[in-house]
C-alpha positions as CSV (number, residue, x, y, z in Angstrom):
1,X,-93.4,-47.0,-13.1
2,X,-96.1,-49.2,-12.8
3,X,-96.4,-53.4,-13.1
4,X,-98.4,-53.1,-16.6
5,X,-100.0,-50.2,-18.4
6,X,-102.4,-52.6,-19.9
7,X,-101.8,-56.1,-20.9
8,X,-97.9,-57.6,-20.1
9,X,-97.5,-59.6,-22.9
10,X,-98.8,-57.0,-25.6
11,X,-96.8,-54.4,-24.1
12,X,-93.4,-56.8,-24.3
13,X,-94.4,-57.6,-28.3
14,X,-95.0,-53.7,-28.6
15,X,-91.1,-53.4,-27.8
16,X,-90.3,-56.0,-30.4
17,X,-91.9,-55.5,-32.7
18,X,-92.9,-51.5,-32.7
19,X,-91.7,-49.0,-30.2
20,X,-92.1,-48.9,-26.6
21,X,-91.7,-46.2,-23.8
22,X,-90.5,-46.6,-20.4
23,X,-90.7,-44.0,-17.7
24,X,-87.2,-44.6,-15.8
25,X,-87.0,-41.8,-14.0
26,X,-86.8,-43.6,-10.4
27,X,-83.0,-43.9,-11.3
28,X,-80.3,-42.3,-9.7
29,X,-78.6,-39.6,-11.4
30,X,-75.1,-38.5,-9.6
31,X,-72.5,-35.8,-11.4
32,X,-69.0,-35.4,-10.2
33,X,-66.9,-32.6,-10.7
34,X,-64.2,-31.4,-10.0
35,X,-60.0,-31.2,-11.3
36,X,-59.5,-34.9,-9.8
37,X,-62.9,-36.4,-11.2
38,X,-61.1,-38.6,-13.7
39,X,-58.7,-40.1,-11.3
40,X,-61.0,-40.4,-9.0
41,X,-64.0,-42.2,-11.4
42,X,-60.7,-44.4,-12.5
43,X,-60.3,-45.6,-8.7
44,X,-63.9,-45.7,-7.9
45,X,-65.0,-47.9,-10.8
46,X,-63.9,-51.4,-12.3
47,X,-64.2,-50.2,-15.9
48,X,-61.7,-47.6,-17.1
49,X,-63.6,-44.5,-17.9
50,X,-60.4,-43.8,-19.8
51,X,-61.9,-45.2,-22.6
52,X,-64.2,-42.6,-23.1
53,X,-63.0,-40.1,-25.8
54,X,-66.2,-38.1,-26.8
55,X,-68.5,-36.1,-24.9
56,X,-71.6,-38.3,-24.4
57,X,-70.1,-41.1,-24.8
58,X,-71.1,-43.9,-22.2
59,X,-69.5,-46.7,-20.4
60,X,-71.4,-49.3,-18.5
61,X,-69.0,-50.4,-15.1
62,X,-69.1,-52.4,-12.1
63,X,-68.8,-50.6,-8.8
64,X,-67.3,-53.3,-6.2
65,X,-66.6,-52.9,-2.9
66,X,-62.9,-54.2,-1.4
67,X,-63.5,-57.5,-1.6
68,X,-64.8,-57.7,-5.4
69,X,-68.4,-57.9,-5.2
70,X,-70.9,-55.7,-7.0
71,X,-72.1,-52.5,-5.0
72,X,-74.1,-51.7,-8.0
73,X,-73.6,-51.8,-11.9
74,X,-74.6,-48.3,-13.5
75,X,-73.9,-46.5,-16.9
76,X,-71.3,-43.7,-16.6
77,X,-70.9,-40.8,-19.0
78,X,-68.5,-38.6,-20.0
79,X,-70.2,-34.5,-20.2
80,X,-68.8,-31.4,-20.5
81,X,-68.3,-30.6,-17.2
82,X,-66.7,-33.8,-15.7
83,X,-68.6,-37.0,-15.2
84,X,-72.5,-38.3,-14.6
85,X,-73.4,-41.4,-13.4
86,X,-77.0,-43.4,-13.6
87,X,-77.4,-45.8,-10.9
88,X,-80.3,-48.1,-9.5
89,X,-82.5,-47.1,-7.3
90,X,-82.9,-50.4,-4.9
91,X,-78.9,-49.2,-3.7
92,X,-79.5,-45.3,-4.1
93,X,-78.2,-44.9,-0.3
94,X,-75.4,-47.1,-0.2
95,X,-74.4,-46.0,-3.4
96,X,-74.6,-42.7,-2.3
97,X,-72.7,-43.0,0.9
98,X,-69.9,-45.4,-0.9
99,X,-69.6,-42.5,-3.4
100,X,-68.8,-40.1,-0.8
101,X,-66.7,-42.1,1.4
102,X,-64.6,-43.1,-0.9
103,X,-64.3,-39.6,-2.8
104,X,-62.8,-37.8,1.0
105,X,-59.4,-37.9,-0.7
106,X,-60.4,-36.4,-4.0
107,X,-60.6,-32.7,-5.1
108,X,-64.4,-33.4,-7.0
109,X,-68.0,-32.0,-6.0
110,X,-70.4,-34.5,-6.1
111,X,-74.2,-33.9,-6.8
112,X,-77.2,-35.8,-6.7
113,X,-79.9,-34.6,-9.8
114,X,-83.1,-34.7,-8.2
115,X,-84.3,-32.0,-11.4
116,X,-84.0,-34.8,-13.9
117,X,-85.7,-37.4,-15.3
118,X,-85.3,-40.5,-17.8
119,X,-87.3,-42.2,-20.4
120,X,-86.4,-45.3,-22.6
121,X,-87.7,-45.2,-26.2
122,X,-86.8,-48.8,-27.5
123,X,-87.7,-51.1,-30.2
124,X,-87.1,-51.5,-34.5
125,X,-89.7,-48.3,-35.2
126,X,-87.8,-45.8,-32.6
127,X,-86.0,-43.5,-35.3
128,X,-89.6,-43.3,-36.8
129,X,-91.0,-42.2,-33.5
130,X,-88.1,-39.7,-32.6
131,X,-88.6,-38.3,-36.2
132,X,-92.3,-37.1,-34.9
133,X,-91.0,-35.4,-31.0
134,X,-87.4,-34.5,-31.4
135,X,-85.8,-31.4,-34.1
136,X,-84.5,-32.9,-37.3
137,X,-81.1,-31.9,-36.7
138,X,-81.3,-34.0,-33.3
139,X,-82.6,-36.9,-34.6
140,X,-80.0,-36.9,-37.5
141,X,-77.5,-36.2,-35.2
142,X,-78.5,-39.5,-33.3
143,X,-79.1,-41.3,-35.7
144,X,-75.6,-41.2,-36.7
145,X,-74.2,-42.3,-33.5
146,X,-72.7,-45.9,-32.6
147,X,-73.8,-48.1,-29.6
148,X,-73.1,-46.6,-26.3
149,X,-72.6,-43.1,-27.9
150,X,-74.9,-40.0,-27.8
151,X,-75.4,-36.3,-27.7
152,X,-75.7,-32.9,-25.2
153,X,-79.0,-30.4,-27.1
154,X,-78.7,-27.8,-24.2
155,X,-79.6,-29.9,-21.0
156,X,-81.1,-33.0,-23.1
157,X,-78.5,-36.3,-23.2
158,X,-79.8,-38.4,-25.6
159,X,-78.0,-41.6,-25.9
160,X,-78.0,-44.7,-27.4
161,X,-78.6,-47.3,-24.7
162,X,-81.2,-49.1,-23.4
163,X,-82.0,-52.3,-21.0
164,X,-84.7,-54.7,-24.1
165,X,-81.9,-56.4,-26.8
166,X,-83.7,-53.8,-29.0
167,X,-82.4,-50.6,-30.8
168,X,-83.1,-47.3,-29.3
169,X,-82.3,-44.0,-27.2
170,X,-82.4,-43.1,-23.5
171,X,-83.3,-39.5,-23.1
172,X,-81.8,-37.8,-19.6
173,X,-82.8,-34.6,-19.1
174,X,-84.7,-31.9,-17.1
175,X,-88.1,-32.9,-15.8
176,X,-90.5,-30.6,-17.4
177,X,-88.5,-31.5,-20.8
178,X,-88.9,-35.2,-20.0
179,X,-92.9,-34.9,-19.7
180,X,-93.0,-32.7,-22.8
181,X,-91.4,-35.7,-24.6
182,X,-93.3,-38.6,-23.2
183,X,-96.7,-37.1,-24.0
184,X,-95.5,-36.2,-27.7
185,X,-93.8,-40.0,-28.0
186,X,-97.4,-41.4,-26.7
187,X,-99.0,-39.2,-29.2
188,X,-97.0,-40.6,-32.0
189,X,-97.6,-44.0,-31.4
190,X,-95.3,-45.1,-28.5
191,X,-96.6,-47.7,-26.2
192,X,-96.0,-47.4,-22.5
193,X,-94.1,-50.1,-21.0
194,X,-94.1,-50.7,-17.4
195,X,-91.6,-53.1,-14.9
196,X,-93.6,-57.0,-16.0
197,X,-92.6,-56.5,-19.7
198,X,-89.2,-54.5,-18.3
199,X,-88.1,-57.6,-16.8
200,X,-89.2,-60.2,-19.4
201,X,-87.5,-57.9,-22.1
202,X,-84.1,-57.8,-20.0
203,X,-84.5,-61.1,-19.2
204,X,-84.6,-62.4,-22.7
205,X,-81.8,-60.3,-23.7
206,X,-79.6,-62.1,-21.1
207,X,-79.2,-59.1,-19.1
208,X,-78.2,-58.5,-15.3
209,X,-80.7,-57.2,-12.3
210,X,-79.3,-56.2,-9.7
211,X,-80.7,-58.3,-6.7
212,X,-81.1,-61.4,-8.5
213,X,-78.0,-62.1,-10.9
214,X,-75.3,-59.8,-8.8
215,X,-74.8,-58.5,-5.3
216,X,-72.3,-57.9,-2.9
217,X,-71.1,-61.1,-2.5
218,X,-71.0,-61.9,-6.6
219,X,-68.0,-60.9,-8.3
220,X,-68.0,-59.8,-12.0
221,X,-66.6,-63.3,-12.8
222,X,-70.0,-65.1,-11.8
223,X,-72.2,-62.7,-13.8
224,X,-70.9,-62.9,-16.8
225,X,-69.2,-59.3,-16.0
226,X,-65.6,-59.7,-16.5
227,X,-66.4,-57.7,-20.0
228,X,-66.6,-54.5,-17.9
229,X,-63.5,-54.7,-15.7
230,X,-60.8,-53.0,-17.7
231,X,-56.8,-54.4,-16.7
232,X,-55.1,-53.2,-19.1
233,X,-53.6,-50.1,-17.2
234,X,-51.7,-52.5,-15.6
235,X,-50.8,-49.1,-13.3
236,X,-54.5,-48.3,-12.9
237,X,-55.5,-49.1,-9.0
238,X,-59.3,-49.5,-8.7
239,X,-61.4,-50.4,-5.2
240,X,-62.0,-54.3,-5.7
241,X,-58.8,-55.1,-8.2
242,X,-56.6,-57.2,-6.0
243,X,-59.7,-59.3,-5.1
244,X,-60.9,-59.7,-8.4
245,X,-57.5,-60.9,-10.0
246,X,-57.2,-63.3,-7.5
247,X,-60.6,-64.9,-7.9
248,X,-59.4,-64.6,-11.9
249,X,-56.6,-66.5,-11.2
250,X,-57.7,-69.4,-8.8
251,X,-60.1,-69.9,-11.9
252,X,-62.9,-72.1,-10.2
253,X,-65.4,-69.7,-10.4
254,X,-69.5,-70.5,-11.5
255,X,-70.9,-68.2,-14.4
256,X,-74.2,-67.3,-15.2
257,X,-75.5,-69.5,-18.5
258,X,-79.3,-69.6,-19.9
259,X,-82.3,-72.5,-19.8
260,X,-85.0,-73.0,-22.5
261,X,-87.7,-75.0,-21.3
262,X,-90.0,-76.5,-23.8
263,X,-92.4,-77.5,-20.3
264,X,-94.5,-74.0,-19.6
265,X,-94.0,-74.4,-16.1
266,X,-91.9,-71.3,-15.2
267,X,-88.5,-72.1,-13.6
268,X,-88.3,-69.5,-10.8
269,X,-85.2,-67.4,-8.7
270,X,-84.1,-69.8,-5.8
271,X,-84.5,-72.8,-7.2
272,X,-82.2,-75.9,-7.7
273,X,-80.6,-77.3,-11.5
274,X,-79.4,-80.8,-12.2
275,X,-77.8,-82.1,-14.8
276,X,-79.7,-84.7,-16.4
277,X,-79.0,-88.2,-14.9
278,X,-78.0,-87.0,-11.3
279,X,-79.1,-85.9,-8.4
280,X,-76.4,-84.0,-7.7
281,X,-77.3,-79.9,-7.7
282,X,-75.1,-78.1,-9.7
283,X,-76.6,-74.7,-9.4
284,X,-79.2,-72.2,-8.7
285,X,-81.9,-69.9,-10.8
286,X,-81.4,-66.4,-10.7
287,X,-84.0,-64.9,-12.8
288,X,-86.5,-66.9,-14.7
289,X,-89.9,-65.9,-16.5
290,X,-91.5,-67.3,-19.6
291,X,-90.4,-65.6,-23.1
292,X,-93.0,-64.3,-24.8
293,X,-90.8,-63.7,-27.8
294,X,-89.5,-67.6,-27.8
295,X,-92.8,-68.6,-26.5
296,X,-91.3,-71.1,-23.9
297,X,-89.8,-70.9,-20.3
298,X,-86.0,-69.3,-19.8
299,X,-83.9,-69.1,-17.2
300,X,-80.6,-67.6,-16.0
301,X,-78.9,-69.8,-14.0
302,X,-75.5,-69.7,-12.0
303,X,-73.7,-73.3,-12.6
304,X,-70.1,-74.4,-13.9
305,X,-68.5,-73.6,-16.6
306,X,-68.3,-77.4,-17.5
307,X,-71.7,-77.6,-16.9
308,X,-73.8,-78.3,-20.2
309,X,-76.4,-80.1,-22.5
310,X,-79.7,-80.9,-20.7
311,X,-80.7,-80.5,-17.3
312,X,-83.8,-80.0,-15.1
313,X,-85.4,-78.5,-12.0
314,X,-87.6,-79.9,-9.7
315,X,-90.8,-78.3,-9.5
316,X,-93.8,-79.1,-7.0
317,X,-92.4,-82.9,-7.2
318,X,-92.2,-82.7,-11.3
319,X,-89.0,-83.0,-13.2
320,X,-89.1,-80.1,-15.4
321,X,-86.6,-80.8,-18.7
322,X,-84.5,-77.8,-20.0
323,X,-81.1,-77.9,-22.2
324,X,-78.3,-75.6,-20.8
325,X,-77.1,-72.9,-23.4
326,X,-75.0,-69.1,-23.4
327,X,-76.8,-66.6,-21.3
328,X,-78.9,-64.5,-23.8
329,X,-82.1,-65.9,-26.0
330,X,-83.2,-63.2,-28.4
331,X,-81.4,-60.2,-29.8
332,X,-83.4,-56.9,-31.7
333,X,-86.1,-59.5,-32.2
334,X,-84.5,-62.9,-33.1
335,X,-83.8,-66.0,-31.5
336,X,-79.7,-66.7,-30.5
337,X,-80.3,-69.2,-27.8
């Protein structure tokens, strides 16, 4: 997947206001099998996969380590034959070896899917795009189907997520099928997207990357997270739980909230927020970029929950003004900052 196809900025707009494709095939695909694959998903993960009722259905989880920080967050669905996981590719190895470790006491088979591929079709015109590469019976099928759901067409899993704050489908499926698609999605009118407008789209939506708003030392709590941990199997153990509930409890934890900057000077990962009137540093940037959808500079930033109204950051000696707000500035298209 490459920087840009083209220009940055047309290709983000393409994905708001069009239809965009993204090749996302450099992530990992793991399935687990096996008679003890539920209880052992249920341990392994912070989310409760329990909550999944239909096949195809899809969870998006936390995987923490003992101490409650994020190993990786990934998308788990339920399939007909247990359990498959899509993971990032930055922690592929870790992930893998975690996965393993962690499974010695478990009757499952795990696999890594090195035959399949992914593609993202996102953005207001994606049923009109599906309409012109998929059968009619698939794409009403889909169409029918609720956030977070999706459907099995022989060794396609087509599903309704996605990583833009936009409506469309994630297709998962066998590589030669994959290609077929992509060239028949270009041909009707798709746009390819590549990792600039990726980021600017995610970031814009308010959500996580992994490496910059969550690691191994952030719990859930910090990134605006705690969503995705399930308690309520209060009889449910899971690898990170005691750590987590007692950073729940002590209840001093920072969170992730957003900036809008009205300066276009781009507030950058690393650097320092005040509050304005102080010196005092109350936080740090962990992603930042300007919106092209907003047309200004925006920010997510780690700071205290108290922390609010306007602030700045300090950039090559300038004071650059921004007003502290929830962590997400446009959804399928609109501003909610």
């Amino acid at each position: 997947m490459p920087i840009n196809y083209g220009s940055q900025i047309e290709e983000h707009n393409a994905v708001r206001n069009s239809c965009g494709i993204f090749d996302v095939s450099h992530m990992v695909f793991i399935d687990i099998k096996g008679y003890e694959s539920l209880k052992f998903i249920k341990y392994l993960l912070a989310n409760d996969v329990a909550a999944l009722k239909e096949e195809c259905d899809a969870l998006y989880t936390p995987m923490l380590n003992a101490l409650g920080g994020i190993l990786d967050d990934l998308i788990i669905y339920l399939m007909p034959f247990g359990y498959r996981m899509v993971m990032n590719c930055a922690t592929k190895e870790k992930d893998i070896n975690w996965i393993k470790k962690n499974a010695q006491e478990f009757q499952v088979n795990i696999t890594e899917r090195n035959d399949l591929s992914m593609i993202a079709i996102q953005g207001p015109k994606w049923e009109e795009i599906i309409s012109k590469c998929l059968d009619k019976e698939i794409c009403l099928r889909i169409k029918e189907k609720k956030s977070f759901e999706g459907i099995l067409s022989n060794e396609m899993l087509i599903a309704k997520t996605g990583y833009t704050g936009e409506k469309g489908i994630e297709v998962l499926a066998p590589t030669e099928d994959i290609l077929a698609l992509w060239t028949k999605a270009l041909n009707a009118s798709a746009i390819p997207i590549g990792l600039g407008a990726r980021d600017t789209l995610r970031l814009e939506a308010g959500m996580n990357l992994y490496g910059f708003e969550m690691n191994e030392t952030t719990s859930p709590l910090e990134c605006n997270m705690s969503w995705c941990v399930s308690l309520k199997d209060k009889n449910r153990d899971f690898i990170g739980k005691n750590s987590y509930i007692m950073m729940k409890n002590l209840n001093n934890f920072s969170v992730l909230k957003g900036i809008v900057v009205n300066d276009r000077v781009i507030i950058r990962n690393g650097q320092e927020i005040f509050l304005e009137g102080s010196d005092k540093s109350i936080g740090i940037v962990t992603s930042g970029s300007f919106s092209p959808t907003l047309q200004k500079s925006i920010a997510l930033v780690r700071v205290p929950r108290s922390a609010s109204g306007s602030c700045y950051a300090v950039i090559r000696g300038k004071k650059v003004k921004g007003v502290l707000g929830k962590p997400k500035f446009v959804k399928e298209g609109k501003s909610i900052f």
